[in-house]
N, C-alpha and C positions, 0 to 999 in steps of 0.2 A: 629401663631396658625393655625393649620389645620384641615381641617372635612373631613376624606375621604371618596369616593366614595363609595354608596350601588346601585351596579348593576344589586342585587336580587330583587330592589324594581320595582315596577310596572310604580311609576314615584318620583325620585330623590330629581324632586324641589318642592315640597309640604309645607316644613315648613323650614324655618333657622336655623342654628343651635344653639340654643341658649346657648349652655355649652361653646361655646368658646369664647359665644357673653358677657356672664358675665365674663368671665376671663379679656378679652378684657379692658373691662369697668373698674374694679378693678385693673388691671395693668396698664392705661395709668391714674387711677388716684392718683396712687405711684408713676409716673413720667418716665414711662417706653414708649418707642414708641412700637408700636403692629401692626404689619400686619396678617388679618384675609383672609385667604382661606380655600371657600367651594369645593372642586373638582366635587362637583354636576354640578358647573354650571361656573369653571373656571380653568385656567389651573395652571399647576406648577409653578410656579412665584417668589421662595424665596429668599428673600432679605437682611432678617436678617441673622447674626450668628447662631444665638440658634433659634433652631424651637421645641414646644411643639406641636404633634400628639392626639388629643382626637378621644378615639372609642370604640364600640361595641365589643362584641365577632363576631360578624357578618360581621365588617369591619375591624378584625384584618388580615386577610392575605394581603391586601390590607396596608391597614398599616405596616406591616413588609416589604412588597414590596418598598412601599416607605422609608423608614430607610432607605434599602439596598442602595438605591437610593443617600442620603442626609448625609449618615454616615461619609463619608472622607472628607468633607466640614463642615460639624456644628456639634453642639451640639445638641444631640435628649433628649426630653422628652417626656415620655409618660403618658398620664390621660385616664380618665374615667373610662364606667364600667368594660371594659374587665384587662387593667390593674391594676383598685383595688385588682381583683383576682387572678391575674396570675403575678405578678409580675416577679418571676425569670422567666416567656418563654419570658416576654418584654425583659429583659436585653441581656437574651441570641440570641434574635434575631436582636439586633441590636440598643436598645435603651441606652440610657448611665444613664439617670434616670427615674422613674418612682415616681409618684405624686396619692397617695393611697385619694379615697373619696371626700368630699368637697376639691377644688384646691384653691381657689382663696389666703388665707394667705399662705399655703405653697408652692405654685410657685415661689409667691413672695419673698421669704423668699430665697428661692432655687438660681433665680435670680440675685438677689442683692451678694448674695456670689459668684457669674459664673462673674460677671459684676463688681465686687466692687463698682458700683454704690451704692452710699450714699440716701436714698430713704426716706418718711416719710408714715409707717403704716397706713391703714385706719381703723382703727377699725371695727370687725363685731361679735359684744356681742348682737345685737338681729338682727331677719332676716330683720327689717326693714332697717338695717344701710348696706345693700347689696346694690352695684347699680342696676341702673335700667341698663339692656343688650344695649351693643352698639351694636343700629342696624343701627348708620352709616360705619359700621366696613365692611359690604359686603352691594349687593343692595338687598333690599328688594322685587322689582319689579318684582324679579328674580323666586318668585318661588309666585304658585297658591295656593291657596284653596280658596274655594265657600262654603260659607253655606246661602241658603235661596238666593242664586244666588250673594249675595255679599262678595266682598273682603276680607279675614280673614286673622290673624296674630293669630300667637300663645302668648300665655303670662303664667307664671306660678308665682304662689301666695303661693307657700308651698313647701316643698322640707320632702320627705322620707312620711313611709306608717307604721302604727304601727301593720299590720299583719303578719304572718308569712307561709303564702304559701308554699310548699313544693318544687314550680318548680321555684319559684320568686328569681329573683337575689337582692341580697339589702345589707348597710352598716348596722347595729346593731347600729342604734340614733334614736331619739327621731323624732316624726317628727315637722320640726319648719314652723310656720305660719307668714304671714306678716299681718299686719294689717288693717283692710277695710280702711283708711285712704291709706296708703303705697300704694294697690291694685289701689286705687281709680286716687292716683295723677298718678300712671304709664298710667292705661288709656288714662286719659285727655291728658296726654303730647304726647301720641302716637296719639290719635286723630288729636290733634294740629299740630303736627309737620309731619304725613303721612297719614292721610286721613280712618284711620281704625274706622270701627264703630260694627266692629264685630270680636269677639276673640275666639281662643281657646283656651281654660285654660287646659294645658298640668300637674296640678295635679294629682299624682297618685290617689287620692281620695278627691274631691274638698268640700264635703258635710259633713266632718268631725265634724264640728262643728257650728251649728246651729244660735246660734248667733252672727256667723260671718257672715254669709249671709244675716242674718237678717239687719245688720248696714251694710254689703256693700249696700244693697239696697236701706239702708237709707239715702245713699249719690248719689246711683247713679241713683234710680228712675226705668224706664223701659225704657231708651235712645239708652240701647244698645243690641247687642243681641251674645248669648254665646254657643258652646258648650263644653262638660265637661266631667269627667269621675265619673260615681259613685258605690257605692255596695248596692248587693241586700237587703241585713240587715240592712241597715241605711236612704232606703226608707222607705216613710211613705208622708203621706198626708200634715200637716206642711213644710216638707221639700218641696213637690214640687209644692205649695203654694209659695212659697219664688221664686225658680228655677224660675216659669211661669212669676211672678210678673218684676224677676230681667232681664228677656228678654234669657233665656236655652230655646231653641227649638230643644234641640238634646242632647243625654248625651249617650256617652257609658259603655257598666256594662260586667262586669268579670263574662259570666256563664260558662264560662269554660264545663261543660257535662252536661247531663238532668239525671246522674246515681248519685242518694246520695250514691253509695260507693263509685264511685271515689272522689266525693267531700271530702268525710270523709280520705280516702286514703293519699289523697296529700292537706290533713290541711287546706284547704280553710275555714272552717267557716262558709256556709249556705249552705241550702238545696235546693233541687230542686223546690220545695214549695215556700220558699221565696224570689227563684228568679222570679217564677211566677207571685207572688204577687207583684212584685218591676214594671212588663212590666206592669201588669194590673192598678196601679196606676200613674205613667208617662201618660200611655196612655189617664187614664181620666181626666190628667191636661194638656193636647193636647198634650204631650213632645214627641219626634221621639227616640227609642230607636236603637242601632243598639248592637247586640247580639254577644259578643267574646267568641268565643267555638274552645277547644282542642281538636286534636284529638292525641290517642296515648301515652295518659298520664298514668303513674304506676298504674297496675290494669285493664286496657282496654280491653276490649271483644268484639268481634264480636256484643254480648247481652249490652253491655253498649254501644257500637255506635249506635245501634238500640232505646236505654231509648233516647238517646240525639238528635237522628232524631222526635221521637214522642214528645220529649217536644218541637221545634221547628217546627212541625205540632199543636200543643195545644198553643202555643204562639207565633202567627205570631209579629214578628218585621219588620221593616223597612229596616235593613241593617243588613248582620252578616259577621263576619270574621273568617273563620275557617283555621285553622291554625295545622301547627304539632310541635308535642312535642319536643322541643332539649333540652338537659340536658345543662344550665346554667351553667358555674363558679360562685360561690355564691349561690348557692342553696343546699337544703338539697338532692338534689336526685342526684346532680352534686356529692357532695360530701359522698354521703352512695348507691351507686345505687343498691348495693345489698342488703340493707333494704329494699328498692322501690321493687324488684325483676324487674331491669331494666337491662338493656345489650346493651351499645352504644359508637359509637367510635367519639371520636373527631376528624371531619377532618375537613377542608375546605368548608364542603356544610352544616353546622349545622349552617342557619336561618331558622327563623320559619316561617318569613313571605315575600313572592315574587311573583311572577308572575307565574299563572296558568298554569299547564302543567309542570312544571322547579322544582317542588319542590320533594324534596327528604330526607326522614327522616332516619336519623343517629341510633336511639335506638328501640329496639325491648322489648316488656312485654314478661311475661312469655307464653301467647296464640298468640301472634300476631307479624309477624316478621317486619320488617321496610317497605320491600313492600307492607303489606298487610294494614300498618296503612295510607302509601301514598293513594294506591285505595279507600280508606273507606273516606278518608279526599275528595279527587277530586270526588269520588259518592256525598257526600251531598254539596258541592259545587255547583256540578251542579244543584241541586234540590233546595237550598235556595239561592242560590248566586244572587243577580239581577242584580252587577256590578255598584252600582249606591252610593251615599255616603249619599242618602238624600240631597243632597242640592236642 
């Protein structure tokens, strides 16, 4: 299994990768050996026959680089999000199969028929029967983050988001929850076994469901400390009563613009209002908010970058990431862009998110050309940006 290289990013080794870290864990428990490489922070090393490639749109050239590489020697498989979408540019570039959405039964599956290996299924009819990520699979040591100055790991407790975004990449299911039990014993055993006492819960929306927080709390007290992602429309006072209690000293929220047209535009689901209301509540239960704002997205004006600077002057946060628009595989605008009245070319430099000064956006709106959405992005950067993560 491999994770390739994001050389767009600011720094690499920040989080593990946990999509190949659960593959991993479900394949050597069907009886399969697995060698796991992150090219963040190791070299080309393959050992196996058959090598399965997980990636982004963002690390797909990088990944067809490598195929080129590996192709008259093994067997390529390709996963994750870019290849759920784009299946035939996978094949055509180099892959020989591709592995669409949740992986873990049908890799397997896929496997077992490359290998005639005789195997015994593990079942996964609810998310709690998912393993817990092998994260003796790569070293953990290997990559940072600090929240509150201590050591953090990431962990995810849910998989999929039941919104429909217009710019958001996503599979069409339901989203499945583990249960504060599940949640709980993954903790403890990562406590026990690596020394982590602080998480980042990499749910697309972790507050979904209220009394699940409520019983994870009621198992795990205030021992530990989290940060998280949440929406503005499902803060409320209750919730971050629960958050403060369970040890969230940080959560980040999807404001995407401070213009209710764009928000109305590109299907988000709240207002400029009730994102307001989401920082000003956080803040009064001491939580550190850090603020994800687009620039560039269907609809964007000179006048709408200007709403989404003044709601960021009216609600100071703590941290924001601003970011440019690149039309998705999997998304409504990737796939209708002239309903969006958008105009962007798929190359090689469509991520959204990297390193200051390097960035360069691929689609232009109907007022705004791709240059002018890059200078408007690096102006308010400079002006809210502080470089700093909160920790």
């Amino acid at each position: 299994m491999i994770f390739p290289s994001s050389p767009f990013l600011l720094d690499e080794k920040v989080f593990p990768p946990l999509g190949i870290m659960y593959l991993s864990a479900y394949l050597k428990k069907c009886g399969f050996s697995v060698q796991c490489i992150d090219l963040a922070s190791e070299e080309l090393d393959v050992q196996a026959d058959i090598v399965g490639i997980s990636f982004t749109t963002p690390q797909r050239n990088e990944a067809f680089r490598l195929a080129q590489i590996l192709r008259k020697r093994k067997t390529l498989i390709a996963g994750g999000p870019h290849p759920t979408f784009m299946k035939r540019e996978c094949l055509e570039r180099g892959f020989d199969y591709v592995i669409e959405g949740a992986g873990e039964i049908k890799l397997a599956r896929l496997l077992r028929s490359l290998t005639g290996k005789r195997i015994k299924f593990i079942p996964i009819n609810d998310p709690d029967e998912i393993p817990f990520p092998d994260r003796d699979c790569i070293d953990l040591k290997n990559y940072k983050y600090f929240l509150n100055r201590a050591e953090t790991t990431p962990i995810l407790t849910s998989r999929g988001c039941p919104y429909r975004c217009a710019f958001c990449s996503k599979m069409p299911f339901k989203v499945k929850f583990q249960s504060p039990k599940r949640i709980a014993e993954e903790i403890f055993l990562v406590e026990k076994k690596y020394g982590y006492r602080s998480f980042m819960i990499f749910d697309d929306i972790f507050i979904l469901k209220e009394k699940r927080l409520e019983d994870l709390y009621s198992i795990l007290g205030s021992s530990y400390q989290f940060r998280c992602f949440v929406r503005a429309d499902l803060v409320n006072e209750r919730i971050c009563e629960i958050l403060r209690k369970l040890g969230v000293v940080e959560v980040g929220i999807g404001i995407e613009s401070g213009s209710d047209k764009i928000l109305k535009i590109n299907r988000k689901g709240t207002t400029s209002i009730q994102n307001s209301l989401a920082v000003k509540i956080l803040h009064s239960f001491g939580i550190r908010v850090k603020a994800f704002i687009i620039i560039g997205l269907p609809g964007e004006t000179e006048e709408t970058v200007e709403e989404t600077r003044e709601w960021l002057l009216r609600n100071p946060v703590e941290d924001v990431d601003i970011t440019i628009f690149q039309p998705y595989p999997g998304s409504a605008i990737f796939a209708n862009p002239e309903t969006f009245g958008v105009k962007f070319s798929y190359d090689g430099n469509s991520w959204y998110k990297g390193r200051p000064g390097f960035y360069k956006s691929s689609c232009d709106t109907k007022t705004l050309s791709r240059n002018r959405i890059t200078e408007l992005r690096d102006k308010l950067e400079l002006e809210f940006k502080k470089f700093s993560s909160g920790s």
